[in-house]
Legacy VTK file of the C-alpha trace (Angstrom):
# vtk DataFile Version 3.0
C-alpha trace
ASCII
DATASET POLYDATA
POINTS 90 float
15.402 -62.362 -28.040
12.128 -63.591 -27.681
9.491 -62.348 -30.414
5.408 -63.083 -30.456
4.017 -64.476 -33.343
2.912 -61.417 -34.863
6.559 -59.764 -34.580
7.583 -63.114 -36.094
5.469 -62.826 -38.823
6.588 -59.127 -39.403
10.203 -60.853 -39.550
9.847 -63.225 -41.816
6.849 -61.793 -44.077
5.618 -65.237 -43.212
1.969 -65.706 -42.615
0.435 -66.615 -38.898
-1.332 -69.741 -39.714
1.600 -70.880 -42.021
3.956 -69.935 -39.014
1.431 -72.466 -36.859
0.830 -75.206 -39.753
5.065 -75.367 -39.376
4.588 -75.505 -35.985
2.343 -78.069 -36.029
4.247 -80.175 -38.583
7.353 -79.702 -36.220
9.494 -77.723 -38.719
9.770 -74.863 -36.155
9.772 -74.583 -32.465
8.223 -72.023 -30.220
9.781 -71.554 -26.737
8.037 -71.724 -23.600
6.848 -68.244 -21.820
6.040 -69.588 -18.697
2.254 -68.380 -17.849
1.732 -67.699 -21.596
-0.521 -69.350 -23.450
0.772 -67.810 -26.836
3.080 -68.685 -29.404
6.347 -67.253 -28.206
9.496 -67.595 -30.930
13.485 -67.360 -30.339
16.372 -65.944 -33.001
16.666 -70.035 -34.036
13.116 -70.236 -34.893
13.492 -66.983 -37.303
16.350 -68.977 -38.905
14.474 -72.021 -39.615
11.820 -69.813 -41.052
13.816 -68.194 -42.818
15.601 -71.076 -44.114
11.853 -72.900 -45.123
11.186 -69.494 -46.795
14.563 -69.504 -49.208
14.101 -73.781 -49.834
10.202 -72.855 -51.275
11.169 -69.833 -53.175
14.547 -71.567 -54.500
13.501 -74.866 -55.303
9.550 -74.742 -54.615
9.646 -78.068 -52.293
6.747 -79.479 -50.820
5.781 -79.631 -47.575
7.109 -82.923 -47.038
9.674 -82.295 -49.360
10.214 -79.405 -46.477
9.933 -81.735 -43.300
13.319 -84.429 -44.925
15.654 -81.414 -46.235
14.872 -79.621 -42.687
15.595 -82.962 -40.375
18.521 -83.534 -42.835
20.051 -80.046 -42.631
19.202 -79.727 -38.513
21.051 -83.569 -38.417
23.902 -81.851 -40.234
24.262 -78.477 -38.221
24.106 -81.096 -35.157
27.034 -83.320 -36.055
29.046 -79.948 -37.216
28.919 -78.889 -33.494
29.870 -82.199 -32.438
33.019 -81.922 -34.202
33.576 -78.537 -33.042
33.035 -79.981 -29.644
35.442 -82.650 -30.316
38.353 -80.731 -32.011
38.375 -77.727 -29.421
38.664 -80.744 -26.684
41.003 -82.876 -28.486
LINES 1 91
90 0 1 2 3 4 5 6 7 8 9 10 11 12 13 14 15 16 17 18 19 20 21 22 23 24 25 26 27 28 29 30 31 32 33 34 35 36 37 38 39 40 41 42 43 44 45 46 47 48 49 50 51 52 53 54 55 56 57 58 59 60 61 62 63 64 65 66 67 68 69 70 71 72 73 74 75 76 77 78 79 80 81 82 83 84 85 86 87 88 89
């Protein structure tokens, strides 16, 4: 599904301008709407902001605390569907 920022924010009971400051601080990605000029969002983007939600409520991490856990844990979700990948042809 595709959602607009305010949906999004609805979603996630995540504020607009914190939605964009993760934008801007590459922690989430919009898609691209093409002829939109808006902030369009996917089901993966709701998970990551869902995910930055739960790691500030549960542990209270900064925001560049925020940036290294989410590179680490997208790095790890990566090589997991390598190794899907890998045993399904192997």
């Amino acid at each position: 599904m595709i959602y607009t920022l305010e949906t999004v924010e609805r979603i996630t009971h995540i504020s607009k301008e914190r939605i964009v400051f993760y934008y801007r601080h590459g922690l989430v990605s919009p898609i691209e709407v093409p002829e939109k000029t808006d902030l369009f969002f996917d089901d993966e983007a709701i998970h990551q902001l869902r995910r930055i939600a739960f790691l500030l409520s549960e542990y209270g991490i900064n925001d560049e605390g925020l940036r290294a856990v989410s590179s680490l844990i997208s790095e790890v979700e990566r090589l997991r569907a390598e190794v899907r990948f890998l045993r399904q042809k192997g």
